[in-house]
C-alpha positions in Angstrom: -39.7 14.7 -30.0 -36.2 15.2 -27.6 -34.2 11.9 -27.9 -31.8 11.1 -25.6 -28.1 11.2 -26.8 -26.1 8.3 -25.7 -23.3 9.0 -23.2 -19.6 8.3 -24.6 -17.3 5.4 -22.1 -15.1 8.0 -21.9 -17.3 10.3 -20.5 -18.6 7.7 -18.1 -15.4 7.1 -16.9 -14.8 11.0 -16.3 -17.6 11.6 -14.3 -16.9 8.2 -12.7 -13.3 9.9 -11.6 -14.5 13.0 -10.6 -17.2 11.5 -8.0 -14.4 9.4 -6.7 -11.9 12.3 -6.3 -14.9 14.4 -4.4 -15.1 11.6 -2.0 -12.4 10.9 -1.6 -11.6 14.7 -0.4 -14.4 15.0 1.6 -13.3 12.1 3.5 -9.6 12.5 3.5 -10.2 16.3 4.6 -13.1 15.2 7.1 -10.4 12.9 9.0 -7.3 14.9 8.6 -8.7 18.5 9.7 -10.5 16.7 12.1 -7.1 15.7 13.4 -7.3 11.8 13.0 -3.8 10.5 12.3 -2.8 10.4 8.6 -5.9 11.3 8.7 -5.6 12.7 4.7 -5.1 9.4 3.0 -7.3 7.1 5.9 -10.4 9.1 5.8 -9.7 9.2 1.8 -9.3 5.7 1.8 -12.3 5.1 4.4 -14.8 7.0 2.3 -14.5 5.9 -1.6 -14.2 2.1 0.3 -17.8 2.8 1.5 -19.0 4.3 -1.8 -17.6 1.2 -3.5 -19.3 -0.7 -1.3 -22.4 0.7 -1.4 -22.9 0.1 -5.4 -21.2 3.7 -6.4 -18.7 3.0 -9.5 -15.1 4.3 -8.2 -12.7 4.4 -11.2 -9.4 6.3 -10.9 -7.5 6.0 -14.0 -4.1 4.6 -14.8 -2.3 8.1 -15.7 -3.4 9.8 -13.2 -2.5 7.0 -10.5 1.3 6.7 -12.1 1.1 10.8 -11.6 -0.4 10.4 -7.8 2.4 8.1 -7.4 5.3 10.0 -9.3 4.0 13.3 -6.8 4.5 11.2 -4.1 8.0 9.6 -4.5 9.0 13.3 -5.2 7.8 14.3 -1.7 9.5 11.3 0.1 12.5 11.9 -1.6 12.4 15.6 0.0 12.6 14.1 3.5 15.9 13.1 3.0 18.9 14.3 4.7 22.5 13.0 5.3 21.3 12.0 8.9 18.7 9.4 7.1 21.4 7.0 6.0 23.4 7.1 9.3 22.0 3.4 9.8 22.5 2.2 6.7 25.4 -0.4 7.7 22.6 -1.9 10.1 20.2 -2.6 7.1 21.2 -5.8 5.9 21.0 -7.4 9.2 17.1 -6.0 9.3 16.2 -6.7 6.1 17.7 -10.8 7.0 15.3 -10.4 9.8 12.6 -8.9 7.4 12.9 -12.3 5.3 12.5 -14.2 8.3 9.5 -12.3 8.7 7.9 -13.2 5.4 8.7 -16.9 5.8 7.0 -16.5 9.2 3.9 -14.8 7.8 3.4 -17.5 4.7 3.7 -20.4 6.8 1.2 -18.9 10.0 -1.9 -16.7 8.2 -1.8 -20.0 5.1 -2.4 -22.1 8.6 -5.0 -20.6 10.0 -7.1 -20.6 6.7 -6.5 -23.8 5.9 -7.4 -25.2 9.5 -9.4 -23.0 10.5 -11.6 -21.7 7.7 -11.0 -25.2 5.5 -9.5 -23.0 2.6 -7.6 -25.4 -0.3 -4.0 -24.9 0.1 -3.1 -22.7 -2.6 -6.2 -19.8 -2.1 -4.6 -20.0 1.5 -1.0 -19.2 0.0 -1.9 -16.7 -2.3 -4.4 -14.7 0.4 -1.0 -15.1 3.2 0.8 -13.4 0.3 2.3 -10.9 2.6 2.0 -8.1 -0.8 2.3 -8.8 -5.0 -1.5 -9.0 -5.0 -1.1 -8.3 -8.4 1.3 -11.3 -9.5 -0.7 -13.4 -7.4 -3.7 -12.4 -9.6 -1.2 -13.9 -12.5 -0.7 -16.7 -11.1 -3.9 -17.5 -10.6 -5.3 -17.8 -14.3 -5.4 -21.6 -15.0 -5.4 -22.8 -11.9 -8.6 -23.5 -9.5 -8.6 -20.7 -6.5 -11.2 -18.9 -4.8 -10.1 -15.6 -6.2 -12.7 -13.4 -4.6 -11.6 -14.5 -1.4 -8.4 -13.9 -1.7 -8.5 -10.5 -3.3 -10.8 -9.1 -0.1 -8.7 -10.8 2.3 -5.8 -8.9 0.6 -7.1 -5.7 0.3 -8.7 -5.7 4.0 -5.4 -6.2 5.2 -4.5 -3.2 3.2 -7.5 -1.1 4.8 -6.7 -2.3 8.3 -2.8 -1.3 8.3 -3.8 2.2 6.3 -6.5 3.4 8.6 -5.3 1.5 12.0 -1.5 1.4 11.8 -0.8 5.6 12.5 -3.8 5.1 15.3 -1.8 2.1 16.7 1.4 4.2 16.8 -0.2 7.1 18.1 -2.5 5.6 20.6 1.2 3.8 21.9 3.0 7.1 22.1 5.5 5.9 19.1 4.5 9.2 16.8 3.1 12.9 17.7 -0.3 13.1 17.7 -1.2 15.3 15.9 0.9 13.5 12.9 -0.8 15.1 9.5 2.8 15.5 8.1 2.6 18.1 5.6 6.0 18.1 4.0 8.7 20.8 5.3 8.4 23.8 6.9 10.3 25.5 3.7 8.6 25.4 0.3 10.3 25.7 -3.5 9.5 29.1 -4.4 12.1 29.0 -7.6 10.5 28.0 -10.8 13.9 27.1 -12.1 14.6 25.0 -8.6 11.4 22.9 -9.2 11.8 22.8 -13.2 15.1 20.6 -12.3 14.0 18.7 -9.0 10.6 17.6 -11.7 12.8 17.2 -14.8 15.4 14.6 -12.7 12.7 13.0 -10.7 10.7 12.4 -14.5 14.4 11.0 -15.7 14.8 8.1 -13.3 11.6 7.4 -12.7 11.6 6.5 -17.3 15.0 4.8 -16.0 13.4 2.4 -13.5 10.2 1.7 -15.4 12.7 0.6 -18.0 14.7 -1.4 -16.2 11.6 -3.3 -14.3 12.4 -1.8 -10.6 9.8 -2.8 -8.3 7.2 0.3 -7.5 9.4 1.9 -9.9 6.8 5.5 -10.3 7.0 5.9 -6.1 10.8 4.8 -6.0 12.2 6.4 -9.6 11.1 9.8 -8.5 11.8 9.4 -5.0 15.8 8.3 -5.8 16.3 11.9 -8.2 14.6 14.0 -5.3 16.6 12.4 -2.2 20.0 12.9 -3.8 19.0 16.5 -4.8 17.8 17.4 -1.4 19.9 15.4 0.2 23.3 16.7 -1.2 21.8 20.1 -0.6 21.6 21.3 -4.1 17.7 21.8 -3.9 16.2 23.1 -0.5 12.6 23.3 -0.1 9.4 20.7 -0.4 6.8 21.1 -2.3 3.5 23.0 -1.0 1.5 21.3 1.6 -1.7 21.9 -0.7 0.2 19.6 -3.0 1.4 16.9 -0.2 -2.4 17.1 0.7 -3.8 16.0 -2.8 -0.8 13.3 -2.8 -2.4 12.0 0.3 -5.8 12.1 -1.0 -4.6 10.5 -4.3 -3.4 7.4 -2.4 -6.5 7.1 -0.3 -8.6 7.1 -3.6 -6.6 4.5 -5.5 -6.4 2.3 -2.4 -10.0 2.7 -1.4 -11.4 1.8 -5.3 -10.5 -1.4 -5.0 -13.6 -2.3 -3.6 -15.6 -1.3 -6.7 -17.5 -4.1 -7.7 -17.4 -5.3 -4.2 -21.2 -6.1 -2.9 -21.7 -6.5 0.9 -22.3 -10.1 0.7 -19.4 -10.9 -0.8 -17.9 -8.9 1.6 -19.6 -10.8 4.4 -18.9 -13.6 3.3 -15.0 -13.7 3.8 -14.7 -11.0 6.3 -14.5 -13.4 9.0 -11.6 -15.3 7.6 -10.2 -11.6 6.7 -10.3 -9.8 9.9 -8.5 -13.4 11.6 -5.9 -13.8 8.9 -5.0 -10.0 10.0 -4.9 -10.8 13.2 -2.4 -13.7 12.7 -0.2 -11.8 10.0 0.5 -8.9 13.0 0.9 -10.8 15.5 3.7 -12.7 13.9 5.2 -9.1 12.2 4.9 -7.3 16.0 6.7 -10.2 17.3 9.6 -9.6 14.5 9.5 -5.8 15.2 9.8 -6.7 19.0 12.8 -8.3 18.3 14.4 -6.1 15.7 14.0 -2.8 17.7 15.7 -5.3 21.2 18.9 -5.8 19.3 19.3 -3.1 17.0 18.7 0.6 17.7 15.9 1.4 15.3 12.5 3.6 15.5 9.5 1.3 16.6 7.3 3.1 13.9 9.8 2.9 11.0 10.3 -0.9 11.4 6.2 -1.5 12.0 6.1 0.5 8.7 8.9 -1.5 7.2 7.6 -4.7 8.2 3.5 -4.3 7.6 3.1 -6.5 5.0 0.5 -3.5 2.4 0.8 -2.2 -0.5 3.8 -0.5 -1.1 2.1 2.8 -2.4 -0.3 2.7 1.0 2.7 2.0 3.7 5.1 4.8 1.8 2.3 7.1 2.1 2.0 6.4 5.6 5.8 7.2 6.2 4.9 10.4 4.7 2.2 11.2 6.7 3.9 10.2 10.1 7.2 11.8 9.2 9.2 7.9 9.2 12.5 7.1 7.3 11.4 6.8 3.8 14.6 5.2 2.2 14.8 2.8 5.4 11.1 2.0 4.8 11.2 2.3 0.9 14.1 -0.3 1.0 12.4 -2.4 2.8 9.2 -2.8 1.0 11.7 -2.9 -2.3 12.9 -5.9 -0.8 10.0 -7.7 0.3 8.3 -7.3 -3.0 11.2 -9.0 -4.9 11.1 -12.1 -1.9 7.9 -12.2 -2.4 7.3 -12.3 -6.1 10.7 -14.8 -6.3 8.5 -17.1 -3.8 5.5 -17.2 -4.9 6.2 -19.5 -8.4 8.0 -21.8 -6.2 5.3 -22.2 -3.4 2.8 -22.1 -6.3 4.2 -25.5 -7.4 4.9 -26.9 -3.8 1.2 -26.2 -3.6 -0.1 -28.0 -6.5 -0.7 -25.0 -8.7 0.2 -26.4 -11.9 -2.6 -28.4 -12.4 -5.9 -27.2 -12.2 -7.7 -29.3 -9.9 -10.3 -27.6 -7.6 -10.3 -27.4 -4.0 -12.4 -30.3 -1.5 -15.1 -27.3 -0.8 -15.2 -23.6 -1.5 -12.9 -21.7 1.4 -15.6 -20.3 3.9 -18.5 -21.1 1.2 -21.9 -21.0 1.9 -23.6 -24.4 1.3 -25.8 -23.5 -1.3 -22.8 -22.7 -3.1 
């Protein structure tokens, strides 16, 4: 009598990588030759969301997301040219008004759940977290939050700047549209030429994981690659296949996080979610408004500077709608380190030393 073997984690995990790459390119290619903008990574992201959500187990594994991300400071790093840093004596005076910005965002999204969704204080903080999702899932052990709640009000606001940001921009006449970017017009054909561009962008990127630099895969590769091809010494980026899978990549990673998500749940907050959205761009268009009035910057680069996602979905995004990437990369750079130096001191400000839980459950159900 046949008995069935049983099947190996590891293998589970495979397979379970390989369904979410096929969706993810089915999507991402769907949107993007369909001629949605960025439409590579937001159909990508768009369709291993829905799988997620519809029970399927989306799993993309630590190496290959540290490659996905080394590939894609590589290719931002390409866009560089002497004429990107033209501005750069005007970037402390935006990135002031950037920190402005994130005090304006804590303060206005933590508001509206509190008083209008009756969320406890600090699950309101830690969902207005304008990025660091991952130090404020830290944070949170030992204290009493509504961690579900925050993580999908989080990671919607992720979804809604990925897929709607390049529509917004487009739909406003502040990119082409037909934006797919696909890297330059010139590709590396020398082995030798790419053997040093990989070798240099691998060096710094070991560098700034040692050293602790925020988003260190994107931003180690990206710094090797923008002072090879910006000096001149390297001419060429990389295929567009390649770009393409970069894309897709992103879209994957981002999109997985809702594995494990049911519908209910998502239901459940997506109310408070789509209005804390709402509030967190209001108050960052209102900043970009401003900053694009007094100082000569590109509406699109400082709405991608400013969105408060994750930094691996906005860089993506500059990418794909051919922005500034070391005026946007700098940016995000610095918000991450505001952020993550704020949060422990709101934290306490909050009450989040002792564990005490919250009056009710933020937007709970009362049989909860």
């Amino acid at each position: 009598m046949a008995s069935s073997l049983p099947t190996s984690p590891k293998r589970v995990l495979a397979l379970n990588c390989a369904e979410t790459l096929a969706i993810s390119a089915a999507g991402g290619l769907a949107f993007g030759l369909g001629g949605v903008p960025a439409g590579y990574v937001s159909g990508s992201l768009t369709a291993v969301a829905a799988a997620g959500l519809i029970g399927r187990p989306t799993f993309v594994p630590a190496p290959l997301v540290r490659l996905v991300l080394f590939a894609l400071g590589v290719v931002l790093g390409a866009a560089v040219t002497p004429a990107t840093l033209t501005g750069v004596a005007t970037w402390p005076l935006s990135i002031a008004m950037l920190a402005l910005c994130m005090v304006a965002l804590f303060a206005a999204t933590s508001s509206y759940l509190r008083f209008v969704h009756g969320w406890d204080p600090l699950s309101a903080l830690f969902a207005s977290s304008p990025g660091a999702l991952s130090q404020v899932i830290a944070l949170s052990v030992g204290v009493q939050v509504n961690l579900p709640a925050i993580v999908i009000v989080q990671t919607m606001r992720v979804v809604f700047l990925a897929v709607g940001t390049p529509i917004a921009l487009t739909a406003f006449g502040h990119v082409p549209s037909s934006a797919n970017f696909l890297g330059g017009s010139v590709a590396i054909h020398s082995l030798p030429e790419l053997a040093i561009l990989i070798a240099a962008c691998a060096a710094t990127t070991f560098v700034f994981e040692r050293i602790r630099f925020p988003g260190a895969a994107i931003f180690g590769s990206m710094a090797a690659s923008a002072v090879l091809h910006g000096s001149g010494l390297i001419v060429g980026q990389l295929p567009a296949w390649l770009v393409i899978v970069t894309m897709l990549g992103v879209g994957a990673m981002t999109g997985s996080r809702f594995n494990g998500t049911t519908p209910r749940l998502l239901l459940r907050y997506i109310t408070a979610a789509i209005g804390a959205f709402a509030v967190t761009m209001t108050v960052t268009i209102v900043f970009v408004v401003l900053l694009t009035t007094l100082l000569p910057f590109r509406i699109a680069d400082v709405v991608l500077a400013f969105s408060p996602g994750a930094q691996d979905a906005m860089m993506i995004l500059v990418l794909s709608l051919a922005g500034d990437p070391v005026y946007v990369g700098a940016h995000h750079v610095s918000r991450f380190i505001m952020v993550s130096s704020a949060l422990p001191l709101l934290m306490r400000i909050f009450g989040g030393t002792t564990a005490k839980p919250p009056a009710r459950t933020p937007d709970a159900a009362p049989d909860d």
